[in-house]
C-alpha positions as CSV (number, residue, x, y, z in Angstrom):
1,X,-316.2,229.1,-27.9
2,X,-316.3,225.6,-26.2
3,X,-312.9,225.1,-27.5
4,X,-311.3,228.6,-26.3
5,X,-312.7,227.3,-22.5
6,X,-311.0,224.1,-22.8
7,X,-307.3,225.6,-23.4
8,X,-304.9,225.7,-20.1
9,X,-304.8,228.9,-18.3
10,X,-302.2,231.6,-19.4
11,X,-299.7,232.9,-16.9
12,X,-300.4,236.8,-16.8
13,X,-297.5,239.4,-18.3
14,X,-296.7,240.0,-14.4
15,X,-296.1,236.2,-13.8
16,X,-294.0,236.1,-16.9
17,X,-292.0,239.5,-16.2
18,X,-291.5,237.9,-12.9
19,X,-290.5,234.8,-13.7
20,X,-287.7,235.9,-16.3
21,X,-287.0,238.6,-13.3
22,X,-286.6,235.2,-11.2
23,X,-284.3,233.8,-14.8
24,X,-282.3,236.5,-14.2
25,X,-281.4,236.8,-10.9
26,X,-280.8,233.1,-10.2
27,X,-278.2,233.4,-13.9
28,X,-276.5,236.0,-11.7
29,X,-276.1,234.5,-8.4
30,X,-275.0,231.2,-10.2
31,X,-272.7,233.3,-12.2
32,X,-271.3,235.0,-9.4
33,X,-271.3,232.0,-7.0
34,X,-268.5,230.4,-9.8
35,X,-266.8,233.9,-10.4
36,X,-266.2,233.7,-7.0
37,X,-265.3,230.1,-7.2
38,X,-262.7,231.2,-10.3
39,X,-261.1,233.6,-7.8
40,X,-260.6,231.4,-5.3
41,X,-260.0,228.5,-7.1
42,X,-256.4,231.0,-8.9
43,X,-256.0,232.3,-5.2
44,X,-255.3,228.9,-4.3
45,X,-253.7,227.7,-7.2
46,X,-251.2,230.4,-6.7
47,X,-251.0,230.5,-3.3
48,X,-250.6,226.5,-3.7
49,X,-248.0,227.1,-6.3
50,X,-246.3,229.9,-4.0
51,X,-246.1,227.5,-1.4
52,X,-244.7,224.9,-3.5
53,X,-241.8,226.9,-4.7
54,X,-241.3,227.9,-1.7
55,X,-240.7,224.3,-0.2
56,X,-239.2,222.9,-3.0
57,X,-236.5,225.9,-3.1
58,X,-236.7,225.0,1.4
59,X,-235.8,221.9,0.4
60,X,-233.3,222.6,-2.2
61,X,-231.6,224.6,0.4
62,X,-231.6,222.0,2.3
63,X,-230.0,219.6,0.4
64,X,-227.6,221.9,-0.7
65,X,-226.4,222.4,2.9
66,X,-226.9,218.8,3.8
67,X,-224.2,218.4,0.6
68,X,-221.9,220.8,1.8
69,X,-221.8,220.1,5.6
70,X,-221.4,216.1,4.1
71,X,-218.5,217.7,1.8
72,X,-217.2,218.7,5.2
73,X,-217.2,215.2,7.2
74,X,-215.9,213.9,4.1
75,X,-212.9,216.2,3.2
76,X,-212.2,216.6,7.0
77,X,-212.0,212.0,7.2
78,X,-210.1,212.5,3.9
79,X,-207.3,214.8,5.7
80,X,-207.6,212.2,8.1
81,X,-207.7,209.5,6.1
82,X,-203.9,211.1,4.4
83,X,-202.5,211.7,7.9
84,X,-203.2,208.3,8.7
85,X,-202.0,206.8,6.0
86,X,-198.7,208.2,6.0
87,X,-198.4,207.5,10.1
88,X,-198.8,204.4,9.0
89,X,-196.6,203.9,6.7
90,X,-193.6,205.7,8.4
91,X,-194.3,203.5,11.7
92,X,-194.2,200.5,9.1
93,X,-190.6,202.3,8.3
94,X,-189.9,202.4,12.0
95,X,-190.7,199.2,12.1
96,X,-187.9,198.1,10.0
97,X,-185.5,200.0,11.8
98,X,-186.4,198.5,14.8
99,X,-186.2,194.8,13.0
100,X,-182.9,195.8,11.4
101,X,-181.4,197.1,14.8
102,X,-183.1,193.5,16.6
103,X,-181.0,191.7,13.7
104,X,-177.8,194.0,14.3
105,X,-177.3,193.2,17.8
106,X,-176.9,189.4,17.3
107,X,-173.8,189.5,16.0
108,X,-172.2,192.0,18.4
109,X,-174.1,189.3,21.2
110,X,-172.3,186.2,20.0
111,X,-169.0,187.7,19.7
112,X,-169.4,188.8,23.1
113,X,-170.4,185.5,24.5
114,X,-167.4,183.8,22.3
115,X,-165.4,186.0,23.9
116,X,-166.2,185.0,27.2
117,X,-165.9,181.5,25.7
118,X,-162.1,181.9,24.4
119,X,-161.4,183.1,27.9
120,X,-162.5,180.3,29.8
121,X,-159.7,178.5,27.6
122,X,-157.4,180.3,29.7
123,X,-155.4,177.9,31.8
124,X,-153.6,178.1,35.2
125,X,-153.8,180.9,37.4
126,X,-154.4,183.1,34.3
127,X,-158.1,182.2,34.6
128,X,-158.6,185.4,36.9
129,X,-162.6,186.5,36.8
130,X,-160.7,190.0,36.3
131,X,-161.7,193.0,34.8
132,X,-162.4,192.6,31.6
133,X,-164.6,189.1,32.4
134,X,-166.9,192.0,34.4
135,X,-167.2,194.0,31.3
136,X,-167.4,191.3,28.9
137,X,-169.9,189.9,31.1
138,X,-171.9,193.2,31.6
139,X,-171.7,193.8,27.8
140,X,-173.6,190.8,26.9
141,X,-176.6,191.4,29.5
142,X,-176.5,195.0,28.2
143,X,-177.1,193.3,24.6
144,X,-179.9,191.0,25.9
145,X,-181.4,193.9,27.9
146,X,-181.6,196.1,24.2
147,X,-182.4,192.9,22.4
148,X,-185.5,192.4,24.8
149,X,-186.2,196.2,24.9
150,X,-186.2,196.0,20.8
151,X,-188.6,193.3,20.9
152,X,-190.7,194.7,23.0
153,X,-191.4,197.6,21.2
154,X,-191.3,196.1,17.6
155,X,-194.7,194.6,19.5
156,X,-196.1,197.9,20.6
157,X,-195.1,198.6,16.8
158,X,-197.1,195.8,15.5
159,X,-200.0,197.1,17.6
160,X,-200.0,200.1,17.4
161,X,-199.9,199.5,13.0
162,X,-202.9,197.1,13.6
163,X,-205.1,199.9,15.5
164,X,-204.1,202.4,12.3
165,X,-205.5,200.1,10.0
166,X,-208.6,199.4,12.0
167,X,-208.7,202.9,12.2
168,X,-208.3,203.6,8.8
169,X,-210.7,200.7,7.9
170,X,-213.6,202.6,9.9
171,X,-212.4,206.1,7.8
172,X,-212.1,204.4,4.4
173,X,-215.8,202.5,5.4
174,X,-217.7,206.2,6.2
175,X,-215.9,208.0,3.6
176,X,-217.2,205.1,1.3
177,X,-220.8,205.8,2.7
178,X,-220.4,209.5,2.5
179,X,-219.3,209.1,-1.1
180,X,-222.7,207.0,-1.7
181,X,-224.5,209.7,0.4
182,X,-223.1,212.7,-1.5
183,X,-223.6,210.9,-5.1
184,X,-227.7,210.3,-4.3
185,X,-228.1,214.1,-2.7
186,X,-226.1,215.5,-5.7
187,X,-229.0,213.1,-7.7
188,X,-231.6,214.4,-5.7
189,X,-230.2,218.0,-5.4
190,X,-230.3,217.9,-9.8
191,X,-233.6,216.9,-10.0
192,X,-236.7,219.7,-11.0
193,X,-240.2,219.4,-12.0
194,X,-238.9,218.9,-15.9
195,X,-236.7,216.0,-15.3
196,X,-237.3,213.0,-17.1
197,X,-236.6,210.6,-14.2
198,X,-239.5,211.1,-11.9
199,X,-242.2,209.6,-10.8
200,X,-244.8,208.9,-7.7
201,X,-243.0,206.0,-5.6
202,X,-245.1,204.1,-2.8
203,X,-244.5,204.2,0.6
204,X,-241.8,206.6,0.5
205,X,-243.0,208.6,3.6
206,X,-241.5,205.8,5.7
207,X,-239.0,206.5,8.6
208,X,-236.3,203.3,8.0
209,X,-235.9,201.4,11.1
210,X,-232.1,201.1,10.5
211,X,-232.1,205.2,10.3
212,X,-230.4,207.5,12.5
213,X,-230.6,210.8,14.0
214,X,-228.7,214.0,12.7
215,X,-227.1,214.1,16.6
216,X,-226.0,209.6,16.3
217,X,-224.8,210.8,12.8
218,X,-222.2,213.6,13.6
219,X,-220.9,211.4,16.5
220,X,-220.2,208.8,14.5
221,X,-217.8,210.7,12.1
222,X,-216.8,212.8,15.0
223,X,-215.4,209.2,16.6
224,X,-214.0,208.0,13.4
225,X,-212.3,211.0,13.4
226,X,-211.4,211.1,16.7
227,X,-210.0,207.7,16.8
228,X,-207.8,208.3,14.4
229,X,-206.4,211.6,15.7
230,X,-205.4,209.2,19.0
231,X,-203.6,206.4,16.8
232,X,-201.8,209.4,14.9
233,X,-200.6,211.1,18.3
234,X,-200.0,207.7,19.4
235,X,-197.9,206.8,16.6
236,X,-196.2,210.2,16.8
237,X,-195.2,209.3,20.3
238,X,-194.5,205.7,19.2
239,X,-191.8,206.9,16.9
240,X,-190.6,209.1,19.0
241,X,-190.2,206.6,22.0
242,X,-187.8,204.3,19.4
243,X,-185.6,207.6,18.1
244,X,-184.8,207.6,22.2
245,X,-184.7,203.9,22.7
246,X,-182.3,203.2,19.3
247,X,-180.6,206.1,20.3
248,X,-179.8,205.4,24.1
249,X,-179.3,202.0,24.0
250,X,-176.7,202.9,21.1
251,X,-175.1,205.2,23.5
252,X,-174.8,203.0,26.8
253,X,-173.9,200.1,24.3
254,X,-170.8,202.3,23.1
255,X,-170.0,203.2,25.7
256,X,-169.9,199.9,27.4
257,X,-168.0,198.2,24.0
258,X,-165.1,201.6,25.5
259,X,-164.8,200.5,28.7
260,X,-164.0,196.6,27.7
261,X,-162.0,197.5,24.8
262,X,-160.2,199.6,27.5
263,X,-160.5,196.7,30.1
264,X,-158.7,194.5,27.4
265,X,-155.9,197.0,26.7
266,X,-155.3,197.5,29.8
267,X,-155.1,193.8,31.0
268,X,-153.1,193.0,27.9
269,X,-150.9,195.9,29.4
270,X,-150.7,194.7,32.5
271,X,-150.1,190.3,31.1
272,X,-147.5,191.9,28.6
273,X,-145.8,193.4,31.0
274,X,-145.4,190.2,33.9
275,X,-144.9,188.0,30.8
276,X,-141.9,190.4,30.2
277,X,-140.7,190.8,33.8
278,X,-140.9,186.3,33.7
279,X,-138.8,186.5,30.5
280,X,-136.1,188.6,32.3
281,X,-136.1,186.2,35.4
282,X,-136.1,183.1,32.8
283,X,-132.8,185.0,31.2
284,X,-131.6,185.4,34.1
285,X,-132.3,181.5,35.7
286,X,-130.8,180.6,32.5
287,X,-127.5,182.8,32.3
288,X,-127.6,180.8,36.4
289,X,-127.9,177.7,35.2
290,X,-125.7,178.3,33.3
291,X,-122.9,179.6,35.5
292,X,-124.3,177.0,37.9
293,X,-123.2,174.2,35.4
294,X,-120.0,175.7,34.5
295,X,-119.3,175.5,38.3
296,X,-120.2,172.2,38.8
297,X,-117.8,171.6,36.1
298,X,-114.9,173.2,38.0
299,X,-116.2,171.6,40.9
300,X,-115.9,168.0,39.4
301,X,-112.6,168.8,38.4
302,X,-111.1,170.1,41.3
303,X,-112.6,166.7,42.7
304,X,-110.2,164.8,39.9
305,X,-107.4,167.3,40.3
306,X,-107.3,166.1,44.4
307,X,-106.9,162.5,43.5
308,X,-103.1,163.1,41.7
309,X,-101.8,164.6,44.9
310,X,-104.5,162.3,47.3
311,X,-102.6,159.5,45.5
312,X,-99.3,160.5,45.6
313,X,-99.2,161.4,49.6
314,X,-100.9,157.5,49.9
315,X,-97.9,156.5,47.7
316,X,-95.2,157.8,49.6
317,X,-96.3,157.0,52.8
318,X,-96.8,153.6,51.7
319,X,-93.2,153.6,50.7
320,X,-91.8,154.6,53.7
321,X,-93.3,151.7,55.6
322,X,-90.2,149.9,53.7
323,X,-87.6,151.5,55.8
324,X,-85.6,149.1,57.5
325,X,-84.9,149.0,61.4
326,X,-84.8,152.6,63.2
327,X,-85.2,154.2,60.0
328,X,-89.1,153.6,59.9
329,X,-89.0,156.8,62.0
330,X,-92.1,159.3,62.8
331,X,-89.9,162.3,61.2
332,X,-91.3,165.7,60.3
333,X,-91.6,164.6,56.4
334,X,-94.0,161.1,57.9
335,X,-96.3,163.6,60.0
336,X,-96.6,166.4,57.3
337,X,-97.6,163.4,55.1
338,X,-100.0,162.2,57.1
339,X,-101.4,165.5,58.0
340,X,-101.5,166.3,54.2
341,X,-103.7,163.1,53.5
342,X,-106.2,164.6,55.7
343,X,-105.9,167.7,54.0
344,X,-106.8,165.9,51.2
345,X,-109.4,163.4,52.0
346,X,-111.0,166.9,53.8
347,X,-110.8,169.3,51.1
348,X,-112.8,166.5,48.9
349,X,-115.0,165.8,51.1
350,X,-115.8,169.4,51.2
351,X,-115.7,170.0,47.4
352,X,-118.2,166.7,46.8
353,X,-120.5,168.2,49.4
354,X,-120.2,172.0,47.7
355,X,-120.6,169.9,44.5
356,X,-124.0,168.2,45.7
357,X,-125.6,171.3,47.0
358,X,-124.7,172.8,43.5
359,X,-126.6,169.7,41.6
360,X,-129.2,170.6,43.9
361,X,-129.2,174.2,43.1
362,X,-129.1,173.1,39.1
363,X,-132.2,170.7,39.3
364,X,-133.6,173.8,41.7
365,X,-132.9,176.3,38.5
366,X,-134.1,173.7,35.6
367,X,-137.7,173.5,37.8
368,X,-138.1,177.1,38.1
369,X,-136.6,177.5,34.4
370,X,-139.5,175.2,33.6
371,X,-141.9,176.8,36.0
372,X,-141.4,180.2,34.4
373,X,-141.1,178.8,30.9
374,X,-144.7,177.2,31.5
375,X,-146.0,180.7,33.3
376,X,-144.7,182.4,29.8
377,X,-146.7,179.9,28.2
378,X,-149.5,180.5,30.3
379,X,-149.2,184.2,29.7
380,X,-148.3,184.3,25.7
381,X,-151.4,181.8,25.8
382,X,-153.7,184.9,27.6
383,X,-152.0,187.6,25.2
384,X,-152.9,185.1,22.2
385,X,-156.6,185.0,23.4
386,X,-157.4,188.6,24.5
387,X,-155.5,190.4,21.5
388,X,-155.8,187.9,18.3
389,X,-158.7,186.0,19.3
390,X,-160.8,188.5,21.4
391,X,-159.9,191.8,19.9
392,X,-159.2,191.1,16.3
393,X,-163.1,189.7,16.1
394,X,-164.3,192.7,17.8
395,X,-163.0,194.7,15.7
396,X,-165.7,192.7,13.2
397,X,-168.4,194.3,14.7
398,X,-170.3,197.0,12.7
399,X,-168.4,200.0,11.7
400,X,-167.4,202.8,14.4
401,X,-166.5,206.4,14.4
402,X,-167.6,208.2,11.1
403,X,-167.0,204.9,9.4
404,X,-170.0,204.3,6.9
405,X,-172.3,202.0,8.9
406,X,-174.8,201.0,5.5
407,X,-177.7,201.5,7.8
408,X,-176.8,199.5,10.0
409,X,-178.9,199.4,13.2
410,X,-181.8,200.8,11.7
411,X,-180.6,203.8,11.1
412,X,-178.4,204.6,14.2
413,X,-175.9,206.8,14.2
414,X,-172.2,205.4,13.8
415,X,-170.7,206.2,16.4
416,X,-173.8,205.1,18.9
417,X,-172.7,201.4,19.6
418,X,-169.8,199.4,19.0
């Protein structure tokens, strides 16, 4: 009985009813509290997981525009790119013509300027500053004038080839980039939560301090593109500035090479026909002379054929001094004598004076035989110049008039210059 007293006390049936009560309820909160956990916890698993998508596939589209307006920049520098290119290498072709046509006009320059040369060998009053010395002399500062027109734009040529390729450096350089740019967003664009290649990176929420904005980025294609839309337009206008420049001075040069060809033919005209009218004064000094001589000669005879009769008068008047006594009479026969001695002495006094004027006539006709002889000279010597030496070497110069011209000139027509 002592034992029974000493046991600890028993909690009653209520206590225990209420305590399993308290088991019970405390089970089911705890149980609910993590159902309710469960339910939140999927809701926000699948909301998280919504989300995810849902900026994943964002970002997907994204990238896939970003791609496609890059595709853009780079098919639109590409077309420019092509364009430029070809600019180029035309104006490079240009370029040639322009050297060519630089190189063609030497040789129509120093015939010009022998020309003028061979003409200052003209001699006597045949060096005339005429007509054809103002063509010939016009020609060649036409030539220099093209020459220095040609070189002048075979700089702007030059140029304007160095700005295309800087040009086309800065296109080739951002296509280059874009290439780089497209290849890693293609990368990037490929990848999904199954690829093989990813993996957490550190840091990578970083802005790079080299980056730039969408705005700096579309002006800087825009201005690569846009600078090479001005050297294409300015190429375009480049070439067509040399079609007119190869083309005008080719006319005014042909037409110039006309009028001294012209100047020359008519000159040689004109020399031809003096040198002919001297020729038929020379024939005619000549046939003089010639009848100038032949009178001399009758002159000079008539001079000898006085001194029989001159001679025989003085003989028989010397005779009749040798009458004797009143014979040596002043008859009729001694006066007539006399008188005919006069006669005589007058008539050759008369022919020898007649006879000097015609030796000075003769020597008069020998100095303008040789005057006009040398004039001749001077002409043929003119006429040898201007038509063998002048026009037989311009007819050297590059082909004329339909003739095949081999591209000479850079390509300018044949009949533009001479």
């Amino acid at each position: 009985m002592a034992k029974l007293l000493q046991s600890p006390s028993k909690f009653l049936p209520l206590e225990w009813q209420i305590a399993n009560k308290s088991q019970y309820h405390r089970a089911d909160a705890q149980r609910s509290q993590s159902e309710r956990l469960v339910a939140e916890s999927q809701r926000l698993v699948d909301e998280i997981e919504k989300t995810t998508r849902k900026s994943q596939s964002d970002v997907n589209k994204k990238l896939e525009q970003r791609l496609e307006e890059v595709r853009f920049w780079k098919k639109e520098l590409d077309d420019k790119l092509e364009q430029l290119v070809y600019e180029t290498e035309d104006l490079l072709t240009y370029k040639t013509r322009l050297e060519k046509a630089l190189e063609s006009f030497k040789d129509p320059l120093h015939i010009t300027e022998r020309c003028l040369a061979y003409r200052e060998k003209r001699v006597g009053i045949d060096l005339v500053y005429d007509e054809v010395d103002q063509e010939l002399t016009k020609e060649a500062e036409i030539i220099r004038g093209v020459m220095a027109l040609l070189a002048r734009t075979l700089e702007e040529a030059d140029e304007q080839i160095r700005l295309n390729r800087s040009a086309k450096y800065n296109l080739e350089k951002d296509l280059k980039d874009k290439f780089v740019a497209l290849t890693i967003d293609d990368i990037c664009f490929s990848l999904n939560n199954n690829s093989p290649d990813i993996r957490y990176s550190e840091n990578v929420l970083r802005i790079e301090p080299n980056s730039v904005s969408l705005d700096e980025w579309l002006d800087f294609s825009n201005a690569n593109v846009e600078k090479a839309d001005k050297q294409r337009n300015n190429s375009l206008m480049l070439k067509s500035l040399v079609d007119r420049i190869l083309s005008q001075t080719a006319n005014d040069l042909r037409k110039q090479c006309d009028v001294v060809d012209t100047a020359f033919k008519n000159g040689l005209k004109v020399i031809k026909d003096v040198r002919d009218k001297l020729a038929a004064h020379l024939a005619k000094v000549m046939e003089e002379i010639a009848s100038q001589e032949k009178n001399i000669a009758a002159l000079e005879k008539a001079i000898l054929d006085q001194e029989g009769p001159h001679k025989v008068a003085h003989t028989r008047l010397e005779h009749r001094t040798c009458r004797p006594n009143v014979e040596l009479c002043r008859d009729v026969a001694q006066y007539r004598l006399i008188k005919e001695v006069q006669e005589i002495t007058h008539n050759t006094a008369r022919l020898k004076d007649t006879l000097a004027q015609a030796q000075i006539e003769l020597k008069g006709l020998h100095r303008r035989q040789l005057a006009l002889q040398e004039e001749i000279h001077i002409k043929e010597n003119t006429i040898y110049i201007d038509e063998v030496l002048c026009m037989q070497m311009r007819k050297s110069i590059p082909p004329r008039d339909g003739e095949d011209t081999g591209g000479w000139a850079g390509g300018i027509r044949p009949d533009a210059i001479c």
